[in-house]
C-alpha positions as CSV (number, residue, x, y, z in Angstrom):
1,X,136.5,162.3,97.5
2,X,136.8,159.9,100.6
3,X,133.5,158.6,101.7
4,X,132.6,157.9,105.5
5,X,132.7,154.5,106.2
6,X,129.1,152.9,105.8
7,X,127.2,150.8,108.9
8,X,128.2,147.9,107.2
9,X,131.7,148.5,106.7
10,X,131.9,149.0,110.3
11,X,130.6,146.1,111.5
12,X,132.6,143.8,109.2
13,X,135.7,145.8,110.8
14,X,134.4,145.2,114.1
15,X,134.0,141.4,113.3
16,X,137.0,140.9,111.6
17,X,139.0,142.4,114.5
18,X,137.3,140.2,116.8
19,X,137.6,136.9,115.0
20,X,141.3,137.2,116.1
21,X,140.4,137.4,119.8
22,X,140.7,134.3,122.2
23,X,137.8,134.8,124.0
24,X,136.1,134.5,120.9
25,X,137.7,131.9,118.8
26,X,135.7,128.2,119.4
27,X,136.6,126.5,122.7
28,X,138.3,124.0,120.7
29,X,141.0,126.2,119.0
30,X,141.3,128.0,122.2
31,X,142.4,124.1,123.5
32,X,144.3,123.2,120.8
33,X,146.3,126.6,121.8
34,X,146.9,125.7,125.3
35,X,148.1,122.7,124.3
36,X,151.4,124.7,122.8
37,X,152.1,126.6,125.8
38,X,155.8,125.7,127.0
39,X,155.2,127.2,130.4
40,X,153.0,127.7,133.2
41,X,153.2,131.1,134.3
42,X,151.7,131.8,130.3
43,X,149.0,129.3,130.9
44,X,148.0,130.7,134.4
45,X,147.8,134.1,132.8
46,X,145.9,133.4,130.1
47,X,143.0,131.3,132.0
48,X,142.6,134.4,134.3
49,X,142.0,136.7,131.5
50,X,138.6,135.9,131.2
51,X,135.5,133.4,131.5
52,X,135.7,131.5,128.7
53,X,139.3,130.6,128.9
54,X,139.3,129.7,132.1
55,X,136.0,127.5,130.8
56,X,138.1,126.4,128.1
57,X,140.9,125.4,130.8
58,X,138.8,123.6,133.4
59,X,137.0,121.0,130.6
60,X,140.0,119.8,129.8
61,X,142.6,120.8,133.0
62,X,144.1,117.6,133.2
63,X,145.2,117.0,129.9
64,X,146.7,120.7,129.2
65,X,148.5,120.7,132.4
66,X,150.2,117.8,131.5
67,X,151.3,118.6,127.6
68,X,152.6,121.5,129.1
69,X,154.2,120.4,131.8
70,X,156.0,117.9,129.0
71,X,156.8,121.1,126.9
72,X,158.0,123.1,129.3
73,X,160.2,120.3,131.2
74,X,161.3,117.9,128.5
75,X,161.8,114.5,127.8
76,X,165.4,114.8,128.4
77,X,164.8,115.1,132.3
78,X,160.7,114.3,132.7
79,X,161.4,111.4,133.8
80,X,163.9,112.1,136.7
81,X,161.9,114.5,137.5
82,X,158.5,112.8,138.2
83,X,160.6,110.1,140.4
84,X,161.7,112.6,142.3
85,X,158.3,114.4,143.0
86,X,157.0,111.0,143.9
87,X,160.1,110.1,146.6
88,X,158.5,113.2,148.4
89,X,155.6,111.1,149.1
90,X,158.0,107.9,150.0
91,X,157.5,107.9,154.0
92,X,160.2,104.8,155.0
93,X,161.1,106.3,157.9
94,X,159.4,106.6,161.0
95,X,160.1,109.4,163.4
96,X,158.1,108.4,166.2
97,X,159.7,105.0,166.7
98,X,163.0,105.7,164.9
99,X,163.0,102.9,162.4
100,X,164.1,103.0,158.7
101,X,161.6,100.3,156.5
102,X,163.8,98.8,154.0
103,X,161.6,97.5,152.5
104,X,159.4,100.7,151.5
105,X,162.7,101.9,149.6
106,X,163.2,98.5,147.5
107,X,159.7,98.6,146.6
108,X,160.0,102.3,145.7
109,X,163.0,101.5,143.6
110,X,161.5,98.0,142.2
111,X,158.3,100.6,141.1
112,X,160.1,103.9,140.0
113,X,163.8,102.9,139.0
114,X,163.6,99.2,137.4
115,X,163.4,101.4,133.9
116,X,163.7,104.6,133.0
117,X,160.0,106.1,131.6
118,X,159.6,107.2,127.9
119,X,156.3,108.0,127.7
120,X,153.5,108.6,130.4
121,X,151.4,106.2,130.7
122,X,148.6,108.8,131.6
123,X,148.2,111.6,129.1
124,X,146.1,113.3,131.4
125,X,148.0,112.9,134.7
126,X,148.4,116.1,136.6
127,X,146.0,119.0,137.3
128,X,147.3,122.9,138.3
129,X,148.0,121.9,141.9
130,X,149.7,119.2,141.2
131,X,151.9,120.0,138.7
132,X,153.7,123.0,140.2
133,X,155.8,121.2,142.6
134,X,157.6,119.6,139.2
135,X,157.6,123.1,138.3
136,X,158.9,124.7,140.8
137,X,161.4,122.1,141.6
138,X,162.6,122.1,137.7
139,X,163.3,125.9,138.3
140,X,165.7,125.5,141.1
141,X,167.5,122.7,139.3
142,X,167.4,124.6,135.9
143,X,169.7,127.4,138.0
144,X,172.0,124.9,139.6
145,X,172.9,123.7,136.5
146,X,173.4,126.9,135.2
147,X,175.5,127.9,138.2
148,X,177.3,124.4,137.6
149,X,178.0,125.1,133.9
150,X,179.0,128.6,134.2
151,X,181.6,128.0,137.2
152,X,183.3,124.8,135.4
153,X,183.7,126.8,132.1
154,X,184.2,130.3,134.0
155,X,187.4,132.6,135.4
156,X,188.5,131.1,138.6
157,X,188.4,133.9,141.7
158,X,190.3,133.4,145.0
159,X,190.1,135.3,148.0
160,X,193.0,136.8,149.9
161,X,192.1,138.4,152.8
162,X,189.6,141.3,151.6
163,X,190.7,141.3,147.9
164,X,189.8,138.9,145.5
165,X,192.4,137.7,142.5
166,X,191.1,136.2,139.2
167,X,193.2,132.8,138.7
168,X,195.1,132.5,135.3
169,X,192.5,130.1,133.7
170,X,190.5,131.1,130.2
171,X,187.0,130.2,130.1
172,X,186.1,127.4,127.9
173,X,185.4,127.1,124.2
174,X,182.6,126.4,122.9
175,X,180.1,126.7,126.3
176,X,178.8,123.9,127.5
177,X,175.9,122.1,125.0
178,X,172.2,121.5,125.9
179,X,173.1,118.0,126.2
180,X,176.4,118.5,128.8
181,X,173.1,120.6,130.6
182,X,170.8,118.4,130.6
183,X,173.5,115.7,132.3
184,X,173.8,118.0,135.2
185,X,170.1,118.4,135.5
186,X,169.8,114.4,135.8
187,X,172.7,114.4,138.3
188,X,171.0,117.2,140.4
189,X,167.4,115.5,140.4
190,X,169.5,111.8,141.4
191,X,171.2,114.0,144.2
192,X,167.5,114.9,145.5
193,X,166.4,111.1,144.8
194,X,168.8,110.4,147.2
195,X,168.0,111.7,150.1
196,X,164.2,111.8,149.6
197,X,165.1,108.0,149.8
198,X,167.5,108.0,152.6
199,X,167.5,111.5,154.0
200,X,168.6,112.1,157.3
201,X,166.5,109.4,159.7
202,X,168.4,108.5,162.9
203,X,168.4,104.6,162.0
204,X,169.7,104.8,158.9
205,X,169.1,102.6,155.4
206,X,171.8,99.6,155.8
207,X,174.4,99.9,153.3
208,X,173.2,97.0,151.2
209,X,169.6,98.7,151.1
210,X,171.6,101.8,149.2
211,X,173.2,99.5,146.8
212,X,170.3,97.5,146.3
213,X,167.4,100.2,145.8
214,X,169.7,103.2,144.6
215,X,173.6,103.2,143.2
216,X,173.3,99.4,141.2
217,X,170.5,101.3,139.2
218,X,173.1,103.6,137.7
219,X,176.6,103.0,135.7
220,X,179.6,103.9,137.2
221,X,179.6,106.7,134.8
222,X,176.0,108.4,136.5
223,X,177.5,107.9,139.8
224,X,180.4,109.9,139.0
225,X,178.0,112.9,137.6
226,X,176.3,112.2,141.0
227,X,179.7,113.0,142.8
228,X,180.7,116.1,140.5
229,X,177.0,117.2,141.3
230,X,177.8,117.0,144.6
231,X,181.0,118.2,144.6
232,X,180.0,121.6,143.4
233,X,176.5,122.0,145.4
234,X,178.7,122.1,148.2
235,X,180.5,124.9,146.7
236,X,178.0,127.2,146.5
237,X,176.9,126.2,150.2
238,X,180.6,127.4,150.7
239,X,180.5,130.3,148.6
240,X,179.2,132.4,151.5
241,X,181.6,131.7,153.6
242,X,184.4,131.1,151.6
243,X,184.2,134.4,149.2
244,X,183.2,137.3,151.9
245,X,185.7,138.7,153.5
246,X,183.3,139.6,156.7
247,X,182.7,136.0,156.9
248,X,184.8,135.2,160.0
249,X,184.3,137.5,162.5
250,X,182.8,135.2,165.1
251,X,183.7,131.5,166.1
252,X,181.2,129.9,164.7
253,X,181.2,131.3,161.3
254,X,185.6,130.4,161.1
255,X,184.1,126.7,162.5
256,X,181.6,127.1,159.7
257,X,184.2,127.6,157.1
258,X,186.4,124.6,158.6
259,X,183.4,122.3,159.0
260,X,182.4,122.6,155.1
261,X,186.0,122.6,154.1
262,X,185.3,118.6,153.5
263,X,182.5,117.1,151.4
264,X,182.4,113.8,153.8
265,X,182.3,115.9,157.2
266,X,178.8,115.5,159.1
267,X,178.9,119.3,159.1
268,X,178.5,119.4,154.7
269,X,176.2,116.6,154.5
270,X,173.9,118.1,156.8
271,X,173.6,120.9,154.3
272,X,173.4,119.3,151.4
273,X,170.9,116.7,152.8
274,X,168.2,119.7,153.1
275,X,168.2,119.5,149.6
276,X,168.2,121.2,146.1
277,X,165.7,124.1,147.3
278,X,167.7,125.1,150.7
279,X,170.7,125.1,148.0
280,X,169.0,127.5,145.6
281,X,167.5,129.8,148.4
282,X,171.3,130.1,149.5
283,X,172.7,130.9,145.8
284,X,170.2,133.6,145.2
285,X,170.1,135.4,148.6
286,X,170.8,139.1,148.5
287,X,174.0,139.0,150.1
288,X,176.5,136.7,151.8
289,X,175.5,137.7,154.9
290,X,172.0,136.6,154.1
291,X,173.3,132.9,153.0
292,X,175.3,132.3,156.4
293,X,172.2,133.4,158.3
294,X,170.3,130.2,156.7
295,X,173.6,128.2,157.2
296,X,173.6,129.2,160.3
297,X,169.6,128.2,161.1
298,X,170.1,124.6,160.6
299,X,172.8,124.2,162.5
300,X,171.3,126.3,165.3
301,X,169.9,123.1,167.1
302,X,173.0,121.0,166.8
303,X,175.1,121.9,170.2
304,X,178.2,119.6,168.1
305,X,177.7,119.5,164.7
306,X,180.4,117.3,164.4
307,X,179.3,115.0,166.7
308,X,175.7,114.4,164.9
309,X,176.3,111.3,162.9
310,X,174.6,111.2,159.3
311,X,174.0,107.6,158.6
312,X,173.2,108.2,155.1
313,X,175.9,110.1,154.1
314,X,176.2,110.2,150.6
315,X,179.8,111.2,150.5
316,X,180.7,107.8,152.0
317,X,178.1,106.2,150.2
318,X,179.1,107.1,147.3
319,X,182.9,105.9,148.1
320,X,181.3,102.5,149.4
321,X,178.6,101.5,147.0
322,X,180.2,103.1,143.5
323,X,184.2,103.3,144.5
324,X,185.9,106.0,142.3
325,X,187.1,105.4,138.6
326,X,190.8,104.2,138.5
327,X,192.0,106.7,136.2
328,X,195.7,104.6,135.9
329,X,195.7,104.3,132.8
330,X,194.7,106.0,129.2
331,X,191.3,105.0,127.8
332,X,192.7,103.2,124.7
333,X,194.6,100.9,127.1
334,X,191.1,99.5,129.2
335,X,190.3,96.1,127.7
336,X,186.5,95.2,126.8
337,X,185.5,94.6,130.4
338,X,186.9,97.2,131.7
339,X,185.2,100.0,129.5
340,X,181.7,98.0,129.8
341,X,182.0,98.1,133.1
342,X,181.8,101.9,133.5
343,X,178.8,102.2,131.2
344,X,177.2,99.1,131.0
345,X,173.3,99.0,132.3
346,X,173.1,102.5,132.5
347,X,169.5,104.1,134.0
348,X,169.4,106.4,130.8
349,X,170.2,105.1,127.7
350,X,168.2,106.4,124.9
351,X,168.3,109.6,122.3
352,X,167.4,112.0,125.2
353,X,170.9,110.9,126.9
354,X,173.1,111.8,124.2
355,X,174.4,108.6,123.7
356,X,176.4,108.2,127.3
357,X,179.2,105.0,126.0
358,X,179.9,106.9,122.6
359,X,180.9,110.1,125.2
360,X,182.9,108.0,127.7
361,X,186.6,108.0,125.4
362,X,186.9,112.3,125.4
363,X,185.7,112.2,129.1
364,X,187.7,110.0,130.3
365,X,191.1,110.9,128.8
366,X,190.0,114.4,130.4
367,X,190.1,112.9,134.0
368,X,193.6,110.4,132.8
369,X,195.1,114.1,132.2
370,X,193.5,115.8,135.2
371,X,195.3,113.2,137.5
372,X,199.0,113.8,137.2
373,X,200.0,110.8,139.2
374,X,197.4,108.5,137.9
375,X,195.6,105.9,139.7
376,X,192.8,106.2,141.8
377,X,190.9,109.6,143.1
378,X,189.7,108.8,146.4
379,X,188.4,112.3,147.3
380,X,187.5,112.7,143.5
381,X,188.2,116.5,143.9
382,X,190.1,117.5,140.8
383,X,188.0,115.9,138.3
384,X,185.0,117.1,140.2
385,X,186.2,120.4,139.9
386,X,186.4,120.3,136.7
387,X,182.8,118.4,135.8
388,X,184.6,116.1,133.6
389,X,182.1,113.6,133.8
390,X,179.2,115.9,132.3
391,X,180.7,116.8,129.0
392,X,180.9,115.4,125.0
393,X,183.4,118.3,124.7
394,X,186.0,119.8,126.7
395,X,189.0,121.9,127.3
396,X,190.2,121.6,130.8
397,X,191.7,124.8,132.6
């Protein structure tokens, strides 16, 4: 005969169940937990569940918020990332006189980009606040990659007039590898490094102040991911325009479409200089016609786009500073120098970068191939299409 449970059985029940609740496991263990978390949206839920959480949280805030914020970002791109979120705070130059300080840049560079960081210095840096800018920011560049990715190893679609044809391309096999991610992720955060440093002030950093505080920190091969990063941010700025077949029924939406139809024009580096957040709010608008409406804002002051010089533009500077690779011959044909100089000194150089030289042969050879005539790619448009300069695999289209 079953016998109700006794008083005692009940409360050992009771206790039992509750030993395995976090608001009543030591604040310790309830720490130790938080320090797992690999993302912030679970840590802000779980300190607003109750008191002692949140108590938990706050006597330590500093040092949570900053193991996660190294679990959920990664050493593979931590570091670009907290460069970036400090170039917000660079202020070289000056509005209300309309001077660019040089100097401000150098020193930023001198401080931030003389070496690439591989541990933080202060394992309790950030609090809530002031970690979700990286957050948010890693989010955007996160889908940008992803976009990247998916395009260069996607079907091909062209549009002719209101119907849209799938080019004969297969997508690639295998997909692209959390390292060939990760690559495009550092080019995307360098592509907001830039212009945070040089952005769009009236005087302009000097061309030697670009070299000096920005490209010589990179190989030749990063400055190429820089220009396929670019390449293709630009696409999706197009996409809008390009891909909707209601896209041209005014005059300044068919200027639109023939002002972005070239990655040096002032018109596309006014775009991509609002940077990697304008981008993504752009890519994940509801519609086309959404996009072109926030194309259209920026522009809206400018009476001749054309006409509004960008002195920074990173499409020249790019060409200027870090000249495109000379693809004339095969890799096994470049002498010592020559492959050293492609890859020597490069900004990231250590296990998170997947080894950049021992990647440079496959690569390469991809872009030899991709340039039927050989020689050098001034407008680096076909192997930018193709992302060659991201991948330790690859089978072009």
């Amino acid at each position: 005969m079953d016998l109700a449970p006794t008083s005692i059985s009940k409360q050992r029940a009771r206790t039992q169940r509750d030993s395995f609740r976090m608001d009543k496991l030591p604040m310790e263990i309830v720490q130790n937990i938080f320090f797992r978390i690999d993302n912030f949206d679970t840590l802000r839920s779980a300190i607003l569940t109750c008191r002692h959480l949140h108590a938990a949280f706050t006597s330590r805030e500093r040092s949570i918020v900053t193991q996660v914020l190294v679990n959920q970002i990664g050493w593979d791109v931590l570091p670009e990332a907290i460069v970036v979120d400090e170039s917000f705070r660079l202020e070289a130059y000056n509005s209300s006189l309309g001077t660019y300080d040089s100097q401000k840049a150098e020193e930023f560079s001198k401080k931030h980009l003389s070496h690439r960081m591989t541990s933080l210095s202060e394992p309790a840096r950030w609090n809530l606040a002031e970690a979700l800018p990286l957050v948010r920011l890693h989010k955007v560049v996160k889908f940008l990659a992803k976009q990247i990715a998916d395009y260069i190893c996607g079907p091909r679609y062209v549009r002719q007039g209101q119907l849209m044809y799938r080019l004969p391309f297969e997508p690639c096999e295998p997909m692209p590898s959390s390292e060939g991610l990760y690559r495009i992720q550092r080019a995307l955060y360098r592509f907001q490094l830039y212009w945070n440093m040089f952005g769009l002030s009236e005087a302009g950093a000097g061309l030697a102040t670009r070299r000096y505080a920005y490209f010589r920190i990179f190989s030749v091969w990063e400055n190429e991911q820089l220009a396929c990063a670019q390449h293709h941010l630009l696409r999706i700025i197009r996409k809008p325009v390009d891909m909707d077949p209601f896209a041209h029924h005014d005059a300044f939406e068919c200027y639109l479409s023939s002002s972005l139809s070239e990655s040096g024009s002032e018109f596309s580096q006014h775009a991509l200089s609002q940077g990697l957040e304008y981008i993504y709010e752009i890519a994940t608008s509801e519609t086309f016609a959404d996009a072109r409406k926030l194309l259209k804002n920026i522009f809206s002051s400018l009476a001749e786009p054309s006409l509004a010089p960008i002195p920074n533009n990173l499409f020249e500077s790019l060409r200027r500073c870090s000249p495109p690779v000379d693809f004339g011959r095969p890799f096994r044909e470049l002498d010592e120098e020559d492959r050293n100089h492609l890859v020597e000194n490069p900004y990231c150089n250590d296990n998170h970068c997947s080894y950049m030289s021992e990647l440079l042969e496959a690569t390469y050879d991809l872009a030899y191939t991709l340039d039927d005539n050989g020689g050098e790619l001034d407008e680096r448009g076909t192997c930018s299409e193709e992302g060659y300069a991201f991948w330790d695999w690859y089978y072009p289209h």
